[in-house]
C-alpha positions as CSV (number, residue, x, y, z in Angstrom):
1,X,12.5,5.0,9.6
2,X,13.1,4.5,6.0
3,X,10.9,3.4,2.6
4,X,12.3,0.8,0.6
5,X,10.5,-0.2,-2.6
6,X,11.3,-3.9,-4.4
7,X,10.5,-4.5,-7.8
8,X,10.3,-8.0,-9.4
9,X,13.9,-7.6,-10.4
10,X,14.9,-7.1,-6.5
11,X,13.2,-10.0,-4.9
12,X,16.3,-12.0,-4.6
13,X,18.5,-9.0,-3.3
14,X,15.4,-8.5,-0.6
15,X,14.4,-11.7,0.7
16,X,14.4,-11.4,4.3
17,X,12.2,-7.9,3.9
18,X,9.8,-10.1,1.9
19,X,9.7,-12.6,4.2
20,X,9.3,-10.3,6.9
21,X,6.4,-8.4,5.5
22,X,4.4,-11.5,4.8
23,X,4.6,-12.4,8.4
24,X,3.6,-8.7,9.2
25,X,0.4,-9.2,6.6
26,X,-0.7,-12.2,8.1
27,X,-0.1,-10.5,11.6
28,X,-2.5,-7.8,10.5
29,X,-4.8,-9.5,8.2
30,X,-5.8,-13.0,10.2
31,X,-4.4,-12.0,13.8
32,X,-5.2,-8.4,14.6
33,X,-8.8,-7.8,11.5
34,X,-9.5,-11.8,11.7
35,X,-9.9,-11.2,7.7
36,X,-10.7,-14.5,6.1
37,X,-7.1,-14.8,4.4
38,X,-4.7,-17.7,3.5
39,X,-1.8,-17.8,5.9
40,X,0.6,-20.3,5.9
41,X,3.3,-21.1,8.2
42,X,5.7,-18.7,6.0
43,X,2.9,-15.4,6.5
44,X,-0.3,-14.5,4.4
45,X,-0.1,-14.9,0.7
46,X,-2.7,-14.1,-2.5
47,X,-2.8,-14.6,-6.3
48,X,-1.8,-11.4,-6.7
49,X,1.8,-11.9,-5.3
50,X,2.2,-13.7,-8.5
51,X,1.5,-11.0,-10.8
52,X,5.0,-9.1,-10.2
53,X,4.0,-6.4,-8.2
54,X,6.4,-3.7,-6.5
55,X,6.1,-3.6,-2.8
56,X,6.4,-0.1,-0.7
57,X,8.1,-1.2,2.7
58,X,9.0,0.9,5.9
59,X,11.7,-0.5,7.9
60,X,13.4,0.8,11.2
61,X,16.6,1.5,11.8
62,X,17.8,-2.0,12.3
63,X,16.2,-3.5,9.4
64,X,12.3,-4.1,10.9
65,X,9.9,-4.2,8.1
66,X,6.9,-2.1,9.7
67,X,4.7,-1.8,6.8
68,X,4.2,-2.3,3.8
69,X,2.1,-2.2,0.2
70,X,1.4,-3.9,-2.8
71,X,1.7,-1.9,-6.2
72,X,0.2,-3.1,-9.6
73,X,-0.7,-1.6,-12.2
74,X,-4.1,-1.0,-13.1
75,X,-4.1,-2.3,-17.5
76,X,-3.3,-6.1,-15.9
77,X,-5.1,-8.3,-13.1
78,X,-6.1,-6.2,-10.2
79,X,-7.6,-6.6,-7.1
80,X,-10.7,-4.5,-7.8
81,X,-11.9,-5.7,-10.4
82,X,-11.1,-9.7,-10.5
83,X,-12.4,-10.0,-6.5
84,X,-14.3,-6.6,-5.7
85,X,-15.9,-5.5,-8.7
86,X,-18.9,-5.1,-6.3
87,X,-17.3,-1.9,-5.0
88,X,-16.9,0.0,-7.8
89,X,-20.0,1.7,-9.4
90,X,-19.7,0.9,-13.0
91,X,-18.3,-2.7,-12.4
92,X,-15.2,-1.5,-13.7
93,X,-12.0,0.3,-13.2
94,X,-11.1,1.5,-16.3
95,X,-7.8,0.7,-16.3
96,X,-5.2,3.0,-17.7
97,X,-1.1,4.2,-17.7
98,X,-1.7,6.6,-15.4
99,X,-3.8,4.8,-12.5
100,X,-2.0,2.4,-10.6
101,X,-3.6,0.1,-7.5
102,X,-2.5,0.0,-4.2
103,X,-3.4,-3.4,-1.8
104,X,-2.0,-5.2,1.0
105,X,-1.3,-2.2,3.0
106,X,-0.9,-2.4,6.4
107,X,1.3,-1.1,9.5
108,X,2.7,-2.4,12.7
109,X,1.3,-0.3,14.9
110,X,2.3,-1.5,17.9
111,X,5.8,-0.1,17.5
112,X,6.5,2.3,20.2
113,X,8.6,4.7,17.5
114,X,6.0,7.2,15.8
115,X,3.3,6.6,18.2
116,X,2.5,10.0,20.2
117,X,1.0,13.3,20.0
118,X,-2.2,12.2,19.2
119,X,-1.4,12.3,15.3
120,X,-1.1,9.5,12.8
121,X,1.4,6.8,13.6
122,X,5.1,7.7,11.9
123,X,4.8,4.5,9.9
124,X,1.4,5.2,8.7
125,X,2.5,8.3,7.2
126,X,6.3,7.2,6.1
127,X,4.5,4.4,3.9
128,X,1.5,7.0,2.3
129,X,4.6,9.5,1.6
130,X,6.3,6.4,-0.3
131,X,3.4,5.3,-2.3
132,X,2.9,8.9,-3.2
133,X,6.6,9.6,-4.5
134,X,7.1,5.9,-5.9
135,X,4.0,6.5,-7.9
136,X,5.1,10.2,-8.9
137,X,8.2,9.0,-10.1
138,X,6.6,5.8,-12.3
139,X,4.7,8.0,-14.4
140,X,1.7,7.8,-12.4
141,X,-1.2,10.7,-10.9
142,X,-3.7,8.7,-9.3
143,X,-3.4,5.4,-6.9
144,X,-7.1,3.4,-6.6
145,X,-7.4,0.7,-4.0
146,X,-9.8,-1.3,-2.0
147,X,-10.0,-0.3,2.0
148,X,-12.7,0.0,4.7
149,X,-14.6,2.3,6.5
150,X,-12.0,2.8,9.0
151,X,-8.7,3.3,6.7
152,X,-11.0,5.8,4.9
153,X,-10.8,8.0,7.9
154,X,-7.1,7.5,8.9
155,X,-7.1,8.8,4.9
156,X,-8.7,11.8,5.8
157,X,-7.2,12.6,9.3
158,X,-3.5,12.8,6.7
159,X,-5.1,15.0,4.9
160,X,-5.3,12.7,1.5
161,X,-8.9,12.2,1.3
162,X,-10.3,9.2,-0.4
163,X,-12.3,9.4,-3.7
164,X,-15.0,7.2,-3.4
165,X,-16.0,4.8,-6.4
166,X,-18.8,3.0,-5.6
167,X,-20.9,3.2,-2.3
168,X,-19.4,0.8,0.8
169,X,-20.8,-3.0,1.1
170,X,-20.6,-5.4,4.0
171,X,-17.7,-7.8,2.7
172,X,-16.8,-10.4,5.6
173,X,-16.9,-8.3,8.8
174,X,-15.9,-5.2,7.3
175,X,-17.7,-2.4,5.7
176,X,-15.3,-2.2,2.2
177,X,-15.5,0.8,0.0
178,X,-13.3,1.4,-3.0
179,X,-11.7,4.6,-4.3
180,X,-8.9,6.7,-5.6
181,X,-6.4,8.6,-4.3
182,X,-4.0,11.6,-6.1
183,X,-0.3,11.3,-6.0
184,X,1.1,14.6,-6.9
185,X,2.8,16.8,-5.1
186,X,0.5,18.7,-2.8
187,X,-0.3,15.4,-1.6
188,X,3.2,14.0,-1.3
189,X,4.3,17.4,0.9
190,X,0.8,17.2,3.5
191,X,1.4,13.6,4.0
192,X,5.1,13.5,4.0
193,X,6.5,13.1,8.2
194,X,9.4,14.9,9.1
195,X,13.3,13.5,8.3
196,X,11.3,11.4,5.4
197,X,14.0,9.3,3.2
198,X,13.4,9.4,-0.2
199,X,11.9,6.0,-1.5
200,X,14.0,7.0,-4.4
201,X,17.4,6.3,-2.8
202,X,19.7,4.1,-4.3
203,X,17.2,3.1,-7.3
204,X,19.0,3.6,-10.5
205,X,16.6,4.7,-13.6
206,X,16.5,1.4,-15.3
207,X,14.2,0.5,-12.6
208,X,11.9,3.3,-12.3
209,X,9.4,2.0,-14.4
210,X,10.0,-1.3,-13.7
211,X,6.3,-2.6,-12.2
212,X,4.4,-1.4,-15.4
């Protein structure tokens, strides 16, 4: 399993992992959380796919797009504040260069590679490890993002706990909570799965800071 991450500039050159991971979102989203989300016959889709984002993606081997994540950062539109502003204690996020949100993310997990043990699925942990050294390497420390009750926990089994910003509220049939999340290295080397490849592979420098 490897990370992949696609910045506006490398849409065209990754259009079938795109394409894949909407399907994978809309999977997850509508099929497997029955979140009220807009799917249409091409996968699930929001306004915030039109604000240039980077997406983290883990594929298999043969090219399977297994998860994936949306990165923007947090001085433009985000999601917290312009659809859950309820979430966050002061209404705001306070947006700044070094805070960078995190949305979208999700994980087949249904794929029989990485499941086993009893710990966290391979993918799971592949895709934190990604967002951690993607983040690192933009000129980011801290990643804030909008989850529930339940990806809370999966947080803390990995050993990244979540920082909570506000206190959780009933949002469609999910108990939401918002919060933030380091990404240095400590965190990078507890969440990081064995044989991990870099998300840095292959990305030249002129592209590093290319979603901010």
């Amino acid at each position: 399993m490897r990370i992949l991450a696609v910045p506006p500039d490398h849409y065209a050159d990754h259009a079938d992992e795109l394409a894949q991971m909407h399907r994978l979102r809309a999977n997850v989203f509508r099929g497997r959380l029955e979140w009220d989300v807009s799917v249409t016959e091409s996968g699930e889709f929001d306004e915030y796919d039109r604000f240039n984002p980077t997406y983290i993606l883990a594929l298999t081997g043969e090219g399977r797009v297994v998860g994936c994540a949306r990165l923007l950062p947090s001085q433009g539109p985000t999601m917290l504040e312009r659809t859950f502003p309820q979430l966050l204690r002061s209404g705001s996020l306070g947006a700044s260069q070094s805070v960078v949100e995190s949305s979208r993310f999700c994980v087949d997990t249904s794929l029989a590679e990485g499941r086993g043990g009893g710990q966290l699925h391979l993918a799971t942990l592949t895709m934190f490890a990604g967002i951690i050294e993607w983040s690192m390497a933009n000129g980011y420390n801290e990643i804030v993002t909008a989850t529930d009750l339940r990806f809370e926990r999966i947080l803390n089994r990995a050993d990244w706990p979540l920082k909570r910003l506000g206190e959780p509220k009933e949002i469609g049939n999910t108990i939401a909570i918002a919060g933030s999340l380091p990404a240095d290295a400590e965190s990078f080397n507890r969440v990081r799965p064995a044989g991990y490849t870099s998300v840095l592979a292959g990305v030249s420098a002129s592209n590093v800071r290319s979603a901010a």
